[in-house]
N, C-alpha and C positions, 0 to 999 in steps of 0.2 A: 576618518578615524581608523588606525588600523593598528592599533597596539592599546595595552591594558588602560584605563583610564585611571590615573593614579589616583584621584579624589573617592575611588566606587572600592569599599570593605569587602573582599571575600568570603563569602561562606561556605558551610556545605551545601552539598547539593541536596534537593529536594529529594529527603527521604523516599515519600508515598509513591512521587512519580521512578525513582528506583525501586524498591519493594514491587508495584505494581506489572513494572518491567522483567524482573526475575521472578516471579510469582508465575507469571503469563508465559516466559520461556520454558521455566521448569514444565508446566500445564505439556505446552507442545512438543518435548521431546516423549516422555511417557505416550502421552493421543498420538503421534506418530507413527512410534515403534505399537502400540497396538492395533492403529488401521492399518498397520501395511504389513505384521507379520504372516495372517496367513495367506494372504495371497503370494508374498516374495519366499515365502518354504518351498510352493514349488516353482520354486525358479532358484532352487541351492542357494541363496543365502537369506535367509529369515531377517537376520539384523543388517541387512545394505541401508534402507530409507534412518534406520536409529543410525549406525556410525555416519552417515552424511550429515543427519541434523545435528548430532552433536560437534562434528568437524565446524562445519558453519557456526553455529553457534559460538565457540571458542573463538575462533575468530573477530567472530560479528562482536563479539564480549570484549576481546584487545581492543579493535578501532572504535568503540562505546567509550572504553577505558582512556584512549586515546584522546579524543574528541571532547569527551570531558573536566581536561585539561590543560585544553589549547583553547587558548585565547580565543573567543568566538567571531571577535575583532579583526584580527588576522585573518579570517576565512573571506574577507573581502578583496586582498589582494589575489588571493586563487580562483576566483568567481570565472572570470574570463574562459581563462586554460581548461578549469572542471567543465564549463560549457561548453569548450569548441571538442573537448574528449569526448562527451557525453553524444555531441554531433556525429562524429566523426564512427563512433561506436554504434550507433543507430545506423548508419549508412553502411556498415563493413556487413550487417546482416545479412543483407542481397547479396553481397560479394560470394559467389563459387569458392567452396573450398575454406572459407572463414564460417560463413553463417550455417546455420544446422538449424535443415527443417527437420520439426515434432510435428506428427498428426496434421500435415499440410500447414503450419504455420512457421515461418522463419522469426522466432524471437530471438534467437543463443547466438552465440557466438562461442566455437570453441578451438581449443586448442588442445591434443592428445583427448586424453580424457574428463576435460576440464572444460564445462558450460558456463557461461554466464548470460544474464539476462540484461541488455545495456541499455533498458528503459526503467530497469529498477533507480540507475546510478543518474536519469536524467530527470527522473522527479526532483530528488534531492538538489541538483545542478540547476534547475530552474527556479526550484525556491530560492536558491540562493543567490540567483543573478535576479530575480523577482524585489527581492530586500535589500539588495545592496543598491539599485537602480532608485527606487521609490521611495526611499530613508536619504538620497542626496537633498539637501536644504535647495539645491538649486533648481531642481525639478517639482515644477508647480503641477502637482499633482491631479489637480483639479480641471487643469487644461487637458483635455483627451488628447490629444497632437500630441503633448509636451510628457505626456503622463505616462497615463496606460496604454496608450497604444504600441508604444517600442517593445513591451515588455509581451501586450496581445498576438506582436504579429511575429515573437520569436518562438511563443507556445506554441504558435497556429504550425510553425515549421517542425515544430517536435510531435504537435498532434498528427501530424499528416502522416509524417515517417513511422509513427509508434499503430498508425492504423493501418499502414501499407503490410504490416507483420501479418496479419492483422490482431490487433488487442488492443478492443475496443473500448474494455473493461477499464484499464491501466489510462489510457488517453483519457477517458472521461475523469479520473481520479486525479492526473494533472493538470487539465481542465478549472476542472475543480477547486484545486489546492490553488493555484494561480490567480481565478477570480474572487476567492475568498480573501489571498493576500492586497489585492487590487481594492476591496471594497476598505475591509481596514485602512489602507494608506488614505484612502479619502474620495476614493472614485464616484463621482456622481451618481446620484439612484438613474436616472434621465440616461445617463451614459451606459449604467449598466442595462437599462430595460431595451437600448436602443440594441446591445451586442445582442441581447436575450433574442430582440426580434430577429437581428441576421444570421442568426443561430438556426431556425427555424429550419429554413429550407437545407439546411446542409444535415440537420438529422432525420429529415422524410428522405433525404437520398441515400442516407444511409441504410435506413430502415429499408428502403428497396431497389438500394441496387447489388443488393448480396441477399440472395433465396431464401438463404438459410435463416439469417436475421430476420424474415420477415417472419417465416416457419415457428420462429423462437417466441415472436411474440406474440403471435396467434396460441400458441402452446402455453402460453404464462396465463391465459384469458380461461383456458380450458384445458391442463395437461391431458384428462382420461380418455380425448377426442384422440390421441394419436398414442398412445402409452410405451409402443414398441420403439418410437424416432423421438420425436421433437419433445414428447412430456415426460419421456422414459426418467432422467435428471430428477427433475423435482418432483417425482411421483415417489422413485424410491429413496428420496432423500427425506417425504414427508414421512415416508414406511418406517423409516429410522428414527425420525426426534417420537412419531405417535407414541412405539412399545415404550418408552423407555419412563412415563410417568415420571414419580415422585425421584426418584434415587435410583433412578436406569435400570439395566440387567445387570449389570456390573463389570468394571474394569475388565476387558479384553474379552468378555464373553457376547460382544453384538454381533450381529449374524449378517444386516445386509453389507457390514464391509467385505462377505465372502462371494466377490463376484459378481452381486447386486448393484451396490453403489459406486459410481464410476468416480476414481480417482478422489477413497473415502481417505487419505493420508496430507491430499493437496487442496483443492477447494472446498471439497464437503465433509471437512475433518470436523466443522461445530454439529454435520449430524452426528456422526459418530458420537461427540460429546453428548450429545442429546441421547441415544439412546444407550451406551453404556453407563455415562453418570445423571443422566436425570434433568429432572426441575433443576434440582439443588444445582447440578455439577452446569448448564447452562449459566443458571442467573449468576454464578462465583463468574464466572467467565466476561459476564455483561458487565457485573458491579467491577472488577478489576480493570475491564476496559475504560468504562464513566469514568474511577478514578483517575487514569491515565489523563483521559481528556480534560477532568475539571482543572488537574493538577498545570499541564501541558497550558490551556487558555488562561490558568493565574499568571504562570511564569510569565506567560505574552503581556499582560494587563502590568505586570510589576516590574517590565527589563527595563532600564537603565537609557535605555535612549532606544528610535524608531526603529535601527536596524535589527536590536535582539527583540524587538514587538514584531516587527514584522516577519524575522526568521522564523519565531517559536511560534507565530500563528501557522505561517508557510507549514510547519511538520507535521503539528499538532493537526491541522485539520487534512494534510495528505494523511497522514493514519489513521484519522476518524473516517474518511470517506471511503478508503478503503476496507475497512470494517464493516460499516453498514452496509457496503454492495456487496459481500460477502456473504453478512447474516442474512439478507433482503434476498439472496440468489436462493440460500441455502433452504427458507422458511417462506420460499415460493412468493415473496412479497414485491419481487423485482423479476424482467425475464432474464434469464439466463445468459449470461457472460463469465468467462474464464478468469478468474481472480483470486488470490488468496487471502487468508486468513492473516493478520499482520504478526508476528512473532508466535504462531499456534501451529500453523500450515507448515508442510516438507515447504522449502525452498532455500536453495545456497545464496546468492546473490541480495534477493530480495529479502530472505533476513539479516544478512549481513548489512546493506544501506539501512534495513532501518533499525537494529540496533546503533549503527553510527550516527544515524538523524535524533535518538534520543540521547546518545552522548551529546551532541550539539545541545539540544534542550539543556540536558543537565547542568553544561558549564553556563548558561546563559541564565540558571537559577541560583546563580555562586556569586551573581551579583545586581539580583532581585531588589528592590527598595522594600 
């Protein structure tokens, strides 16, 4: 199928899970522009991190717009192309002269003064060759050879490239999003417990054959053992949710974003929430996320046929798992990996896909049963 199904009534789109979506952006450009003012004042421009997220934003809000209106149908004949892009994007990283290493990590890709992140745009690209692969009638899904394994062994090539960056965070999240789309279509428990097993030794090699990682999670076990390296992160990121009680200290008045909290406008922007707006300004932040997700897994439960069940699982739980290893980083609950906030966090690329992954969502609620 790759055009409108003429028997399916269109509607609008699921309110809650829009509201929830501009509610949560609106959240992040404000949290933003207040984690990153005063550190970027001395560095002469105060508003650089606000006009970036707003630029993005605008953006990410057209191909939302976009996305929401284009037949979700259609997106099966571009699966291919977005995937060999999304390939070919991941390997120019390495490339001299294309790729742009940060802080010893090659993730960007840029051009002049224009970065982009091309593991943001291979989440999305995988879910969508994930759902359009495992919704064919002619793929017995249940047969691992026949099934999941094409779809395993194409992740496993995005996982390796998105960990060569290295970003370990992101790979576990497409990981992730992947297996989840896998179990929905019909994958055996037996089959999954078997991947789970061979899984095993490939995350103790991970865990030690990079120092640091190992360093990380000795430090999640015990930050105040090492406070100045490995625990320094989520020691003062706990400094930050503690003060902030009932109703925070208040909008742009929190202190460990001055210098204290390492990169308080990108990954550890929900401390910052935590301790400028509180209890309250947290759980708004949690309960608008739930809704997303309740909202996001109805659309999957209600789509019109296999492939909008399996796309809308695919997104819906790539930006639940990204959330949770986010909050889980932030509130010490998980060890430490580089990840952002999903629609909260500074980032151009990675909010731009996923404003566009929840226009997908949306046109896929336009013709909900």
């Amino acid at each position: 199928m790759t055009g409108r199904n003429p028997n399916l009534r269109k509607k609008e789109a699921d309110f809650i899970l829009l509201f929830c979506t501009m509610t949560l952006l609106a959240i992040g450009v404000v949290m933003v522009f207040s984690a990153s003012y005063y550190v970027m004042q001395d560095r002469s421009d105060p508003y650089f991190h606000l006009r970036r997220q707003v630029l993005w934003a605008a953006l990410g809000l057209v191909g939302m717009l976009f996305f929401s209106n284009y037949s979700y149908w259609k997106l099966k004949r571009w699966t291919n192309l977005v995937l060999l892009i999304s390939f070919l994007l991941l390997v120019a990283v390495f490339i001299p002269g294309i790729g742009v290493e940060i802080y010893g990590a090659k993730r960007w890709i840029g051009i002049g003064g224009f970065t982009a992140q091309p593991s943001d745009m291979a989440k999305i690209a995988l879910v969508l060759f994930a759902a359009a692969y495992l919704s064919q009638k002619k793929v017995r899904v249940e047969n691992f050879f026949e099934g999941p394994l094409p779809v395993l062994a194409v992740m496993g090539i995005f996982f390796v490239l998105i960990l060569k960056q290295p970003d370990l965070g992101t790979a576990v999240v497409l990981a992730g999003a992947i297996m989840i789309v896998t179990f929905v279509a019909g994958m055996r428990l037996h089959h999954i417990f078997a991947v789970a097993v061979c899984a095993v030794p490939m995350l103790l090699y991970l865990m030690f054959s990079e120092p640091y990682r190992l360093r990380r999670l000795l430090s999640f076990r015990d930050p105040w053992a090492d406070p100045l390296d490995t625990g320094y992160q989520i020691i003062q990121s706990l400094y930050a949710i503690g003060p902030g009680g009932l109703f925070g200290v208040g909008l742009g008045h929190g202190r460990q974003k001055m210098y204290y909290l390492p990169e308080p406008h990108s990954d550890f922007i929900f401390a910052v929430i935590g301790e400028e707006l509180g209890f309250i300004g947290t759980s708004t932040v949690l309960l608008l996320f739930f809704l997303l997700f309740w909202r996001g897994f109805k659309v999957a439960l209600s789509a019109p046929d296999a492939y909008g069940s399996l796309l809308a699982t695919g997104i819906t739980g790539m930006i639940g798992l990204q959330t949770l290893m986010n909050i889980g980083v932030v509130t010490g609950s998980i060890p430490v990996t580089g990840i952002n906030l999903p629609l909260i966090s500074s980032g151009g690329s990675s909010l731009f896909f996923t404003l566009c992954s929840i226009g997908i969502l949306l046109n896929i609620s336009k013709y909900t049963r």
